[in-house]
N, C-alpha and C positions, 0 to 999 in steps of 0.2 A: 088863468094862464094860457087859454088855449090861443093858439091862433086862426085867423080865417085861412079857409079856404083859397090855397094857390097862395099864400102869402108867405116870400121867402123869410128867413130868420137868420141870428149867426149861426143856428146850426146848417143852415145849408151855405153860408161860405164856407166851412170849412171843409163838407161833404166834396164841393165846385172846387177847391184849391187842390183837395188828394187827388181828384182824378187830373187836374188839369198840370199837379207833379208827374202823371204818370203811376201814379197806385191802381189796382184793382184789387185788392183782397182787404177789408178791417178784419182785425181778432176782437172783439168788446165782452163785457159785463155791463149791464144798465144799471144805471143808478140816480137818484132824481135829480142828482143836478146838472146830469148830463143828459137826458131825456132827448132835449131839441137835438143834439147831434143823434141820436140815433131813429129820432124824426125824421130827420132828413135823410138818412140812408136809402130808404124806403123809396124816396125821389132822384135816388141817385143810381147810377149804372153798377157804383160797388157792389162786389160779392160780401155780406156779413157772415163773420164765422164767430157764434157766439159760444164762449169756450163756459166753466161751470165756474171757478175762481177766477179773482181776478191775477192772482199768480200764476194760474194755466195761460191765460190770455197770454200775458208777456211771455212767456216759453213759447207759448205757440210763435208768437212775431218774432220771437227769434228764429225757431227751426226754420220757419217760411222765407226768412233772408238769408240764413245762410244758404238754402237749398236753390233759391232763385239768387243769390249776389245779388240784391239790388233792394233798397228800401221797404220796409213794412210797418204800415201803421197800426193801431192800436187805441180803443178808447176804454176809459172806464173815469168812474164817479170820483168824489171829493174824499178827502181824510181816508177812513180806512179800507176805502176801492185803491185809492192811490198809491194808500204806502205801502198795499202788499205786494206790489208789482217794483217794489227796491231789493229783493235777492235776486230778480230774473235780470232786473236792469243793471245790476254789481256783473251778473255774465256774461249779456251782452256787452258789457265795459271790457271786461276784460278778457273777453274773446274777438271783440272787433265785429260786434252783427250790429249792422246800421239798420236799427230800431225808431221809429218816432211814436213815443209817446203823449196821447193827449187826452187831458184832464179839465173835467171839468173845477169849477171852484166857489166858493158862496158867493153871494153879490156882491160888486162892485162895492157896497158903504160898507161893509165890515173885514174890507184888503187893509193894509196899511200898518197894523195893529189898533185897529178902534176896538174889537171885543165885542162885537154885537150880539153873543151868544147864538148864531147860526148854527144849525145841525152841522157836523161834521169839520166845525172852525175850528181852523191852527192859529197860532200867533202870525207863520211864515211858513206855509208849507210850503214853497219853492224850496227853501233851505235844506228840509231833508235829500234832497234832489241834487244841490250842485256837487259831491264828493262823488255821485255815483255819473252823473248824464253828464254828456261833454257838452251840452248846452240849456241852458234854463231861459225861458221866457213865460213870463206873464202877462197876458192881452190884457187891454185896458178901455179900449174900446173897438170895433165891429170891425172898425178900417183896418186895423192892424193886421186881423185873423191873417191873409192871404200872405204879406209879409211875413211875421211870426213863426207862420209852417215851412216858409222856402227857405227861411236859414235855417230851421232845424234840420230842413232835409237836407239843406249841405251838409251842414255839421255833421250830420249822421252818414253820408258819404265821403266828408272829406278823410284823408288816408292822414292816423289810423282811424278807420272807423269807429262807430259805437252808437251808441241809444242816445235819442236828441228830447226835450221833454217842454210841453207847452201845455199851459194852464190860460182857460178861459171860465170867467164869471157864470155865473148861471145866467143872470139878468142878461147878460153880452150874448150868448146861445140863444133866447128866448126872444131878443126882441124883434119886431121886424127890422129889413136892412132894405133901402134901394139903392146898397151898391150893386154894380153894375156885376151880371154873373162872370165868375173868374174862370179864364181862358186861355190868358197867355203870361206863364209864367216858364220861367227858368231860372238854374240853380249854374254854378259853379265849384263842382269840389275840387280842393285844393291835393296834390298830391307832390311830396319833397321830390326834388330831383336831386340827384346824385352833384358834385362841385367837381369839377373839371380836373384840378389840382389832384383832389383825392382820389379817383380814379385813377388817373396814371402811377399814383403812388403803389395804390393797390396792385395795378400792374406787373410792378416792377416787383414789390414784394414776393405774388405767385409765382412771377417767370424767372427768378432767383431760387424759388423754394424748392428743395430735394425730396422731402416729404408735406404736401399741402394735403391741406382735409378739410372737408367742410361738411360742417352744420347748417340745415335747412331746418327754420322754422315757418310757425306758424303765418309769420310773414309775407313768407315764399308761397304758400296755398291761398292765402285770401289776396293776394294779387294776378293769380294764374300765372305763377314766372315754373311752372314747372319743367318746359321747353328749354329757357333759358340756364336753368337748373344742370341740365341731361347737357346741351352741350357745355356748358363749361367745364362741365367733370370731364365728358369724354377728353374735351382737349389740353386739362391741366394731366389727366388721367387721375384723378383723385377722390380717393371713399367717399363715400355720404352719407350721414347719418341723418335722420331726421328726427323730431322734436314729437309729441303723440299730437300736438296739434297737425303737424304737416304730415301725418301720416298719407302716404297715396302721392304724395309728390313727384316723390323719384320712384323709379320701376322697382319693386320689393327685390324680382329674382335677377335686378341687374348687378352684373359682377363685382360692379365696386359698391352694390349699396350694403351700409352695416346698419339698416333698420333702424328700428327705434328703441335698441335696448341700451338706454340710459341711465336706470338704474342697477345697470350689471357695470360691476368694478373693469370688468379686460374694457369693455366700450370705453370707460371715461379715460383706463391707461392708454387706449387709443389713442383716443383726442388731446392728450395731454402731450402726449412725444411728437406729435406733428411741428415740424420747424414753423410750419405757417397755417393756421386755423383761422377760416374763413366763416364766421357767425352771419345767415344773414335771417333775416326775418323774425329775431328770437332776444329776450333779453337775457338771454339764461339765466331766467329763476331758477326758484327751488326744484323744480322737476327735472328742467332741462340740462339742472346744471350736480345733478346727484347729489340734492343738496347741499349745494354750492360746497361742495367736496372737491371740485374738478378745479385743477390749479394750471392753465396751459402753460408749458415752460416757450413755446415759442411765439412767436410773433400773432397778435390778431388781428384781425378785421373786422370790423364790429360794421354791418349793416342795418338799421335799425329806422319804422318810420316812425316811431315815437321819441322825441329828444329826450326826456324824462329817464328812458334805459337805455342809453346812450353809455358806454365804458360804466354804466352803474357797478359790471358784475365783475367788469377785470381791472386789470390796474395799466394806464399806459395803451389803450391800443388805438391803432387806426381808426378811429371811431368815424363814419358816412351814415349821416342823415338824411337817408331817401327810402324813396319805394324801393324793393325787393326784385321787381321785373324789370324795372329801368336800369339798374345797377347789374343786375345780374349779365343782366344783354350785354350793356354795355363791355364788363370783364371778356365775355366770351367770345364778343368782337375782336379784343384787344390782344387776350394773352398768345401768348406763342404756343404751339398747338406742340404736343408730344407724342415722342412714337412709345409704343407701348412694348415693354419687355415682360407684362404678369405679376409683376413682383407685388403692384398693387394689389390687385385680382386676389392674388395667393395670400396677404397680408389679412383683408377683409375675410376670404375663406376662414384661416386660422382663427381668428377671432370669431367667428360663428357660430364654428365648432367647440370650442371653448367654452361658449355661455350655453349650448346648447348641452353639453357632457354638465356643466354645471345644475342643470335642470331636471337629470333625469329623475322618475321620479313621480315626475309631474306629469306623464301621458295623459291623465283625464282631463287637467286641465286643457293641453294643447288640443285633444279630442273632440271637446265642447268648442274651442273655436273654430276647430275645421270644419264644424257642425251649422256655423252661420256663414249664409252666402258675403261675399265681398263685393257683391255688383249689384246690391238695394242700398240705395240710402237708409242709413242706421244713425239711430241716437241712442247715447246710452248714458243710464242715469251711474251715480258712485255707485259701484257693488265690486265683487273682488273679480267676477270677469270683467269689467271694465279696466280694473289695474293690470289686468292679465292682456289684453285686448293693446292697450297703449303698447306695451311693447311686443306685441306679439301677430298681433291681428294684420294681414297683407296689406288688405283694402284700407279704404278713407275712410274713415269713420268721424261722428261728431258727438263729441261729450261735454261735462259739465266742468271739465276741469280749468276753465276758468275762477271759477267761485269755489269751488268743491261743493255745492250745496246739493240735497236731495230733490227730486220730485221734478227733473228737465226731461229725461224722456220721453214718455208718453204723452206731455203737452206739445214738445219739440216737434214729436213726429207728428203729429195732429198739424202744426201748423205746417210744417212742410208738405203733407199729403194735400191740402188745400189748394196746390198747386198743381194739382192732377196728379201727383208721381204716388207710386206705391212708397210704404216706409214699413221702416223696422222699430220698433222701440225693446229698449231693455232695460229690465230693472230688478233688483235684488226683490225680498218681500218686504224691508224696511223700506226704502220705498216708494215701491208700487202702493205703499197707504197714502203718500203723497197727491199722487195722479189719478187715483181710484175715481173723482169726478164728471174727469171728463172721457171715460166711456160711454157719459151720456151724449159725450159730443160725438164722438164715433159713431154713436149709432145713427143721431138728430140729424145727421150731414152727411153720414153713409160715406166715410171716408176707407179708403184702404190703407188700414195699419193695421199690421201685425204686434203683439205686445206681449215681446215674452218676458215672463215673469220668472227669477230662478229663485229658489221660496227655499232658501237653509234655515229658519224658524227662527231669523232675528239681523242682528246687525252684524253681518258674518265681517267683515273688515274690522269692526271694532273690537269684535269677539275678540277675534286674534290679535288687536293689540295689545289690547289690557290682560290678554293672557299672558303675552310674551313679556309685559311692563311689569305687571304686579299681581300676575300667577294665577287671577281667579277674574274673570268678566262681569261687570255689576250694571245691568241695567239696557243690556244687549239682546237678552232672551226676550219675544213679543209673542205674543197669544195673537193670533193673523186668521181671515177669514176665509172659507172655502173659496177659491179663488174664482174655480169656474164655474161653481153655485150663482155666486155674486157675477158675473160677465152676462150667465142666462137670465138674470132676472133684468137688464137694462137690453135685453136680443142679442147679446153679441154671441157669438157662437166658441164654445172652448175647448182647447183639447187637452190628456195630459202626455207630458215625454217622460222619459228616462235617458239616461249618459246614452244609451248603445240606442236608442229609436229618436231624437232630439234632431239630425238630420233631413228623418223623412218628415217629421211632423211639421216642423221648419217649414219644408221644398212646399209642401202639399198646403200651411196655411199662406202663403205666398204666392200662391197658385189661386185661390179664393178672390172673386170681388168683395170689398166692401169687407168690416171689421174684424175680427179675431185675435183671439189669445192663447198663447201655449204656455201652459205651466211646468216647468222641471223641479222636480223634486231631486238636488244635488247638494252637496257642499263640497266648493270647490276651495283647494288650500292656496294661501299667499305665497310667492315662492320667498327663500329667504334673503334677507336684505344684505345687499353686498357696501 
């Protein structure tokens, strides 16, 4: 199976296509039927960042997109390299990180369902693929490759984004090709524009409304309409809340902003008494929407680039199918701008105070996030600071609340640090057993993450629900390994905090080139559900 000397194959179309999209970083796992693509790497300008799973990998290419907005590729093997990179691809779906996925597959005679009993044959693995990738293709021969990847990587830019997925033969990888090296290619992604009609309608709605409010989601951050965001409020003068995905959107300590406490009951009475509720960038699911507890008696606006959450979550409303930044601009051009008497201001005050007098109690909690900077890029995995963080945390943060799945963290900020930026990851001790692999990449790649671990000696969220459900926790308590035992035997260097020293320990591993872990020994409580 080798090849000669200077002899291109399909793996090096595909190596020639990433860069001539504009990629410079893969995340992979090798696997043999992908070999020739990572053959070819070796002849290629690409940076390789080999992560330890192949479920790290796909976290990594996510955190690496989100942190740079702009496309990241990924390789890894047939069957079970493949399918374990479908929880990371379910968050990039539904977190919107335009991901390209590519996979190798057995050879070309045994696609189709012929059953040739090849290592690693499915009857159709593309299939487990298309509920989660917003685009499935399988090469079929060498020509294709260059095509193949340029629609995945629209798809995977086109708005809303998401993880695109391409599957190539082993034999297809392996053979030689004299096609011509690929060079000039471009993509076109698609993004909604707002309908002209429903604009002005919107319009007219806001500049009618006596109390307007809006919600800013996730939408609104993965298009950059944050700008657009800040004047419409100023000029409607109207609160804003944001979603845990748009966290950082709008200014935290700006007067009209009511943060992201959505699962506090006075926020959702907020949102509900507003004559005109301005949704934009958000389906309002379950989180956004208090468990779709939240009933608006007034008027909505549903801005949305996905059709599919389109008026899903209300009943009746101005439903506009577009980007978030186009639309938003557009309002803030439009509406008639107001003078401001406070009352707003004083409204959001009131409500602040409210959910905050409802919390007391909880200083350690709040203490512990004061305790992490808001001006590192942070990833954070499900733990109960993370539930505390969504609504609480100033800064941008990114988590897995997509999927709700364990073990995003630590891969996440691996791939984002791949990009030169220092990163944060966090993770309960449930788990940091997830991501525990790839501190081998940390150290293999010498990247700057920090990786704090908060180690309550199990599944402290679940702890507490099944305590609250049915009295007694069964299956939550974990037997967990010396944390910074385990960091010093792969070089990573580790420190331990407590609540009152977790600040400096913080500042100072942050301050550090190159890897590290801080361990807190805490349990921090849920606040209670409103």
């Amino acid at each position: 199976m080798r090849t000669g000397a200077g002899m291109r194959t399909g793996g090096d179309l595909v190596a020639e296509t990433l860069v001539a999209l504009g990629a410079t970083t893969v995340f992979g796992e090798p696997g043999q039927h992908a070999l020739a693509m990572f053959d070819a790497l070796r002849r290629s300008p690409l940076r390789y960042v080999g992560c330890r799973t192949e479920l790290g990998v796909a976290f990594a290419a996510d955190g690496h997109a989100r942190a740079t907005g702009t496309v990241t590729p990924f390789m890894v093997s047939t069957g079970p390299g493949a399918l374990a990179t479908l929880p990371a691809l379910m968050e990039s779906r539904l977190a919107c990180a335009p991901v390209v996925g590519i996979s190798s597959q057995i050879p070309s005679d045994g696609l189709g369902g012929r059953r040739k009993g090849y290592l690693h044959e499915l009857p159709d693995q593309a299939a487990s693929f298309r509920g989660v990738a917003t685009s499935v293709q399988v090469v079929r021969a060498a020509a294709q490759i260059p095509s193949a990847l340029a629609l995945a990587w629209e798809a995977a830019l086109s708005v809303p984004q998401g993880p695109a997925w391409v599957e190539i033969p082993q034999d297809i990888l392996l053979a030689p090709t004299d096609i011509p090296v690929v060079a000039d290619l471009s993509v076109r992604p698609r993004t909604p524009q707002p309908r002209a009609e429903l604009v002005r309608q919107a319009v007219q709605a806001l500049d009618a409304a006596s109390n307007p409010v809006i919600l800013a989601g996730g939408g609104v951050a993965l298009s950059g309409a944050g700008p657009e965001l800040l004047a419409l409020a100023e000029r409607l003068r109207s609160p804003v809340a944001t979603t845990f995905a748009a966290k950082g959107v709008f200014p935290h300590e700006h007067p009209l902003s009511l943060r992201s406490w959505l699962e506090d009951r006075f926020v959702t009475d907020f949102l509900e008494e507003a004559d005109v509720l301005l949704v934009a960038g958000s389906g309002l699911g379950e989180l956004s929407s208090n468990y779709h507890t939240m009933r608006p008696r007034g008027r909505v606006i549903h801005i949305e680039a996905d059709p599919g959450k389109l008026d899903a979550n209300t009943s009746g409303s101005l439903a506009v199918h577009a980007d978030a930044k186009v639309t938003l601009g557009a309002l803030a051009e439009a509406v008639r701008p107001r003078e401001g008497d406070g009352r707003a201001e004083a409204a959001v005050a009131d409500v602040l105070r409210r959910v905050r007098d409802r919390l007391s109690g909880h200083e350690q909690e709040f203490a512990l996030l004061e305790s992490i900077p808001s001006d590192v890029l942070s990833f954070w995995d499900m733990t109960i600071l993370t539930y505390w963080a969504w609504s609480a945390f100033p800064g941008h943060m990114w988590s897995a609340q997509g999927a709700g799945g364990l073990g995003y963290g630590l891969p996440a900020a691996v791939g984002a640090a791949a990009s030169g930026q220092r990163t944060l990851a966090i993770s309960g001790d449930g788990g940091a057993m997830y991501g525990l692999a790839e501190l081998a990449t940390m150290r293999q790649h010498d990247l700057d993450v920090t990786w704090l671990i908060v180690d309550d000696g199990g599944y402290g969220i679940l702890r507490d629900y099944m305590t609250g459900a049915f009295g007694t926790p069964t299956g939550t308590e974990l037997v967990r390994p010396d944390f910074a035992a385990l960091a010093a035997s792969f070089g990573v260097p580790a420190r331990l905090a407590t609540p009152a020293s977790l600040a400096e320990e913080l500042a100072d591993a942050l301050a550090e080139p190159g890897p590290n872990v801080v361990i807190l020994r805490a349990n921090p409580r849920m606040f209670a559900s409103t």
